[in-house]
N, C-alpha and C positions, 0 to 999 in steps of 0.2 A: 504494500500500500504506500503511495507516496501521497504526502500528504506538506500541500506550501501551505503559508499564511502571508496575508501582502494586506497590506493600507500603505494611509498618507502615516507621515511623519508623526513618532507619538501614539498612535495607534494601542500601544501594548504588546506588539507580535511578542517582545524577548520575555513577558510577563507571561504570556499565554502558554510557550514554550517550554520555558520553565515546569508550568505549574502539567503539562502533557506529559514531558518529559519523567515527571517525577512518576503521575499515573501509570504509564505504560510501567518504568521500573516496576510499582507494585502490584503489576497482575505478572509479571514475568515473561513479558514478552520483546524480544530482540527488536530495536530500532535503532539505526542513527539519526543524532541529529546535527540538521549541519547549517550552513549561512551564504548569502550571496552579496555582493562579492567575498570570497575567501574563504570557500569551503575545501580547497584543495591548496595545493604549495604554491602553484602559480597563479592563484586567485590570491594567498594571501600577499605577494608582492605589489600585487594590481590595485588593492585596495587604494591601498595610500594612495596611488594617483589618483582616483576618481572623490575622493573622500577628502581629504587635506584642502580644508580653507584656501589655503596659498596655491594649489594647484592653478595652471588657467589651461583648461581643456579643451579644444574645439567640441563643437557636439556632434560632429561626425566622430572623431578620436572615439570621446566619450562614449559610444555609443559601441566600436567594434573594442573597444577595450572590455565591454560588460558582456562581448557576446563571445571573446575569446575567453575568459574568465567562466563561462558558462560552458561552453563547448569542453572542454579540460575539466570540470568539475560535474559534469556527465559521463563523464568517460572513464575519470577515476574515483567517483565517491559514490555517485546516486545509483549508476547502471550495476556497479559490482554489492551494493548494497542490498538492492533489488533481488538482483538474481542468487543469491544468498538464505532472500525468504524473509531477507528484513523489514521493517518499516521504516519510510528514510521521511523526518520532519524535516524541514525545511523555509527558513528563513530570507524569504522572499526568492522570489525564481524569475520566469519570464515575462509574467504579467506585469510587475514592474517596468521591466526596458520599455513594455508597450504604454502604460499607462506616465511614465516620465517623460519617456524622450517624444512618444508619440503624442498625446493628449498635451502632457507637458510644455515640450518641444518644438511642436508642430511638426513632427515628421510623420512622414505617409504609417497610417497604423496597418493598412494592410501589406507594404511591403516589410514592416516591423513582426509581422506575423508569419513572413515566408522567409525571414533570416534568422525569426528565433526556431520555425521548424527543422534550417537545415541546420545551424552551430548547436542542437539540442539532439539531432536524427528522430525527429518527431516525437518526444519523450514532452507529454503533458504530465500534468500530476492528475490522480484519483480523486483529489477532493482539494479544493481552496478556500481557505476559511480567509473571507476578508473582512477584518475589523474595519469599523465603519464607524466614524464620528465627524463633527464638525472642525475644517481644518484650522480653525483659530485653538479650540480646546487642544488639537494634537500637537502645533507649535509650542503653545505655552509648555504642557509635556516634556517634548523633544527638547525646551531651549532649559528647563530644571536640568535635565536629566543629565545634558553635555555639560552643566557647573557644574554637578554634584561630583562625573565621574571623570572631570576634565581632558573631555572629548571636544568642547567645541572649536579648538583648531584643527587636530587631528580628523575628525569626521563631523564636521558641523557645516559642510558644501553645500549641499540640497537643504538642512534647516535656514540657511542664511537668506533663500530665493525669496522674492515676493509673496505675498497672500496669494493674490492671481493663479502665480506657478503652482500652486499645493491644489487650488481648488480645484483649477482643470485637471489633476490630478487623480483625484475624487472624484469628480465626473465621469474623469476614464474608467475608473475602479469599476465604476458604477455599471457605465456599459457594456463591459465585458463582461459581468457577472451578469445583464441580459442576456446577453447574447450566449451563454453557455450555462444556463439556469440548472444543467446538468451535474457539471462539476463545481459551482461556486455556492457556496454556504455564505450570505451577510447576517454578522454577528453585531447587535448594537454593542459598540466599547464602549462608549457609557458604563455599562454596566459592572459589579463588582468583579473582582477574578476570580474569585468563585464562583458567580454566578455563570460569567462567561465560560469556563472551566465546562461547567455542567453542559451551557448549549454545546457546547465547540463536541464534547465526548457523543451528544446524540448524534450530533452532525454527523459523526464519523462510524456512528452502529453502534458504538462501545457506552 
């Protein structure tokens, strides 16, 4: 079972994860969990480009920087993971690049959906749980969180972007989770982590 989680900024994914991660340990059942960018060695290199304040990225760069980091982190974490018999969580995936750089961005979402098919070899996830809040709540969030854990140089890129940028973001979120009403689960994050805990486990059978 593979199974992403993706919102805007703030969101809660690393809370949600957490609180999954602990679950699965206590019914006994094999997963990894892993992160986008830098769930493999050459993901974690890449991070800091894409993340680090100071960077100044093109957003073409930007863009095949997140889809080599994904291509390489399919091929060594999630696919052998998979095939194994694991459950692989994971901390944002490809609905991202599309909901950022495309909604975001303004780059074409449908050629963003035939470059995340082929640096992926058509590997969607089984279930996507998208936290879902309003993007000024998930800023303030995001912008705690980078003081407390003094992040906001090192990965505070994307929280520094305009209101605008995040919304359309959320909109992307949004529509995608139309458009494949199949695999996306919207989770209000509002709510407590435990509460959210609870929906997130039905979502998934469990």
């Amino acid at each position: 079972m593979f199974v992403t989680v993706e919102g805007v900024e703030g969101a809660g994914k690393s809370t949600l994860l957490n609180l999954l991660s602990r679950e699965l340990e206590r019914r006994g059942m094999a997963f990894v969990r892993t992160r986008e960018p830098g769930g493999c060695a050459l993901g974690a290199r890449i991070r800091p480009l894409l993340l680090d304040v100071s960077s100044r990225v093109d957003e073409r760069a930007e863009l095949f920087l997140f889809l080599a980091d994904r291509a390489q982190h399919v091929a060594e974490t999630i696919r052998p993971a998979l095939a194994e018999g694991a459950w692989v969580l994971c901390d944002r995936y490809a609905d991202s690049t599309i909901a950022y750089q495309g909604y975001g961005r303004g780059m074409d979402v449908e050629m963003l959906q035939r470059l995340n098919d082929y640096a992926t070899g058509g590997l969607w996830p089984d279930r996507t749980l998208l936290l879902d809040l309003p993007v000024e709540t998930g800023l303030e969030r995001a912008l705690a969180r980078n003081g407390r854990e003094g992040l906001s140089e090192s990965e505070g890129r994307f929280e520094a972007e305009e209101t605008a940028f995040h919304q359309r973001i959320r909109d992307g979120f949004l529509k995608r989770a139309s458009r494949w009403p199949g695999r996306f689960r919207v989770l209000d994050a509002r709510l407590s982590p435990e509460e959210l805990l609870c929906r997130a486990l039905e979502s998934l059978g469990l």
